[in-house]
C-alpha positions in Angstrom: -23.7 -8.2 -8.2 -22.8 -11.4 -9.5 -19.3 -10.5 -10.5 -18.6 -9.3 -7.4 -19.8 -12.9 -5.8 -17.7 -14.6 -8.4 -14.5 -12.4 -7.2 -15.2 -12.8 -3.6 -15.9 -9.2 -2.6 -17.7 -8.3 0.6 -17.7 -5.2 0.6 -18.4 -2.3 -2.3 -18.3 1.2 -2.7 -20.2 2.1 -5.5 -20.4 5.8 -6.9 -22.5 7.1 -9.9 -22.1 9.9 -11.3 -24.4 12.8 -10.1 -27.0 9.8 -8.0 -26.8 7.4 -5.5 -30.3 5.7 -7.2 -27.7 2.5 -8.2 -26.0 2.0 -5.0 -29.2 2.4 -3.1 -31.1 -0.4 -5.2 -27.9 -2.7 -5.1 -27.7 -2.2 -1.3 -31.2 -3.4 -1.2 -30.6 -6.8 -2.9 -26.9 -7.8 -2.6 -25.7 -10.0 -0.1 -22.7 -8.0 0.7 -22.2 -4.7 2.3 -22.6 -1.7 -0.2 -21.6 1.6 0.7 -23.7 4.5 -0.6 -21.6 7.1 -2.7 -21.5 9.4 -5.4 -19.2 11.3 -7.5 -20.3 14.5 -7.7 -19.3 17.1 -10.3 -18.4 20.4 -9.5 -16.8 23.7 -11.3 -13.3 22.8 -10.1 -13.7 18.7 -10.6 -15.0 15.5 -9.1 -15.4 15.1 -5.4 -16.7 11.8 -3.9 -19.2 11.4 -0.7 -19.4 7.9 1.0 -22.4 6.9 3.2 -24.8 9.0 1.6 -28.6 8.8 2.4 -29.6 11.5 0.1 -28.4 12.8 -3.4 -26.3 15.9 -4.2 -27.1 17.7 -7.1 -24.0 18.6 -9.8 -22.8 22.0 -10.3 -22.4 22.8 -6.8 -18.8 24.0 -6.0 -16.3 22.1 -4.3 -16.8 23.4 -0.9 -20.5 23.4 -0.9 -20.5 19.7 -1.7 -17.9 19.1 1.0 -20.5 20.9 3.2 -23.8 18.7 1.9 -21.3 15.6 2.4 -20.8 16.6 6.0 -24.5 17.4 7.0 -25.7 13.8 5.9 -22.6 12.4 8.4 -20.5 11.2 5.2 -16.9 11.2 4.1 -15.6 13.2 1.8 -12.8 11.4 -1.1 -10.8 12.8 -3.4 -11.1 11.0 -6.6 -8.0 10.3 -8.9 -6.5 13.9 -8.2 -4.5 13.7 -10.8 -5.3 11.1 -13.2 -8.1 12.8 -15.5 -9.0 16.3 -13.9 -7.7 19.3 -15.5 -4.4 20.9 -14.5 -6.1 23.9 -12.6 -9.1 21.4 -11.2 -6.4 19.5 -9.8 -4.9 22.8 -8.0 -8.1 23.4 -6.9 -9.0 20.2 -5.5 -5.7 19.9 -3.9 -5.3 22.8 -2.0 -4.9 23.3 1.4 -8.4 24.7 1.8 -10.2 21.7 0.2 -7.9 19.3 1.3 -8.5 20.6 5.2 -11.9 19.3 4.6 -11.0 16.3 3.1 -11.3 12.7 4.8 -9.5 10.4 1.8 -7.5 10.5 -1.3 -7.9 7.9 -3.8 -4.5 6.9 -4.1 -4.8 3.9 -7.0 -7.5 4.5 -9.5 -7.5 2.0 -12.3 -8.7 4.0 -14.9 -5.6 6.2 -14.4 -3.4 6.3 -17.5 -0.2 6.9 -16.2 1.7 5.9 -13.4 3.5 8.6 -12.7 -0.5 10.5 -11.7 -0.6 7.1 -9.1 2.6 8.0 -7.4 1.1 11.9 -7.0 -1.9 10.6 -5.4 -0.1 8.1 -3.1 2.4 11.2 -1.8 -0.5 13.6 -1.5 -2.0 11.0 0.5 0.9 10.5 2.9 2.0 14.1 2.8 -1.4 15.2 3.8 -2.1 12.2 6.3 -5.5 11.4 4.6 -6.8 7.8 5.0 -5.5 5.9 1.2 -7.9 4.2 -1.1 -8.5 2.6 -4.4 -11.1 2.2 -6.8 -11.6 0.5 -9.8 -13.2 3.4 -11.4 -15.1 0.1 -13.2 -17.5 0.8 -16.0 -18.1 -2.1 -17.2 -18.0 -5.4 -15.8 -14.7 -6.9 -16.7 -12.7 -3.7 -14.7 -14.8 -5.1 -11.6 -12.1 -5.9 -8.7 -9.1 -4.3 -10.5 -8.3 -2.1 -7.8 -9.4 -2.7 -4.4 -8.0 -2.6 -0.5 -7.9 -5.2 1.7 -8.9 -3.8 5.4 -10.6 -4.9 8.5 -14.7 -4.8 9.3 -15.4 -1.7 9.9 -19.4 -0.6 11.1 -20.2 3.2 10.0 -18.8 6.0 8.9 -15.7 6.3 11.4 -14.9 3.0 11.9 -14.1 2.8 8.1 -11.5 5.3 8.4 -9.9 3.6 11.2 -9.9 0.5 9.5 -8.8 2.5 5.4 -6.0 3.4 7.5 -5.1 -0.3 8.8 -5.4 -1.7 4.5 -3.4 -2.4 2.0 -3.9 -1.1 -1.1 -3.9 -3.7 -4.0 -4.5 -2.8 -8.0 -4.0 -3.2 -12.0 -4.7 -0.5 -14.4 -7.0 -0.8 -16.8 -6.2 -0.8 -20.3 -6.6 2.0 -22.7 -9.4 0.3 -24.7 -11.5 0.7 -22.2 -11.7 4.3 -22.4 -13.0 3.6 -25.8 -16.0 0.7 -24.6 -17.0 3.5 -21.7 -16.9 6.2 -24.2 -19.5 4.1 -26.7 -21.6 3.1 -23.7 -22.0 6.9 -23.2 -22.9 8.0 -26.6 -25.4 4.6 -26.9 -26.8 5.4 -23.2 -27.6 9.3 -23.7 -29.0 7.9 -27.4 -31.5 6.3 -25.7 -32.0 8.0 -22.0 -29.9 5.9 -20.0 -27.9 7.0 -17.3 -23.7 6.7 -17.1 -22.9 3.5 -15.5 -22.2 3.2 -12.2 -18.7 3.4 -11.1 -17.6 0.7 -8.3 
């Protein structure tokens, strides 16, 4: 929370792997609008629900998570489509079936290792006239703010599409030492219990 005070964010997404238990204690004390997400792991890769009151349990396919997304009045994301999934998770996740369902692409993901996965995302976006976002994909604290859009208030659900669709997309990627730090944090935190670390 304080880093994002100290960068002058308003506004967070913030999307754990497999909970929402993080972005529903940080909603509770920040002084900044936090929207409820999660990135939820399925068979054919990640998909991402925003404005989440409840939990979705991993495992679940693709479609069935759309569908538990939808029946809790959330959006559905696409998460770096390209950046880290597999070659056949992203043909999954990208097809016209899923993507029929499909409310927002993450189009800059910092954590992305190459550029040339960014410019995918960004055309599947416009090809597919889904709403554009970013995410700093941040693990630790330092990748805090590295990718982020600029874009009107929005209140709810709806309203923040309209007003994804009116940003501008702004972003750095991360370096590839940080793979590395989140990689330790992993091995110490299921050493001793701990969940992954949130992802904001």
């Amino acid at each position: 929370m304080t880093r994002c005070l100290e960068l002058g964010i308003d506004c967070v997404a913030v999307a754990d792997h497999n909970t929402i238990a993080g972005a529903l204690k940080l909603r509770e004390i920040a002084p900044f609008k936090v929207i409820v997400a999660e990135e939820i792991a399925t068979p054919a890769g990640e998909v991402m629900g925003l404005f989440l009151s409840e939990g979705i349990r991993s495992g679940v396919s693709a479609q069935e998570a759309i569908s538990l997304i939808r029946d809790q009045g959330g959006l559905v994301a696409i998460p770096h489509p390209f950046g880290r999934s597999l070659p056949w998770q992203a043909r999954v996740l990208t097809s016209t079936e899923i993507l029929s369902r499909v409310d927002i692409i993450e189009a800059y993901n910092s954590r992305t290792p190459f550029s040339g996965s960014i410019r995918r995302a960004e055309m599947l976006a416009k090809e597919q006239r889904k709403a554009a976002s970013a995410g700093s994909d941040a693990h630790t604290l330092g990748e805090i703010g590295r990718a982020y859009v600029e874009m009107p208030e929005f209140d709810g659900p709806g309203d923040f599409l309209n007003s994804l669709a009116q940003g501008k997309i702004f972003g750095q990627r991360s370096g590839y030492l940080i793979h590395l730090a989140s990689t330790w944090a992993k091995i110490r935190n299921h050493a001793i219990g701990r969940p992954l670390p949130s992802r904001l």
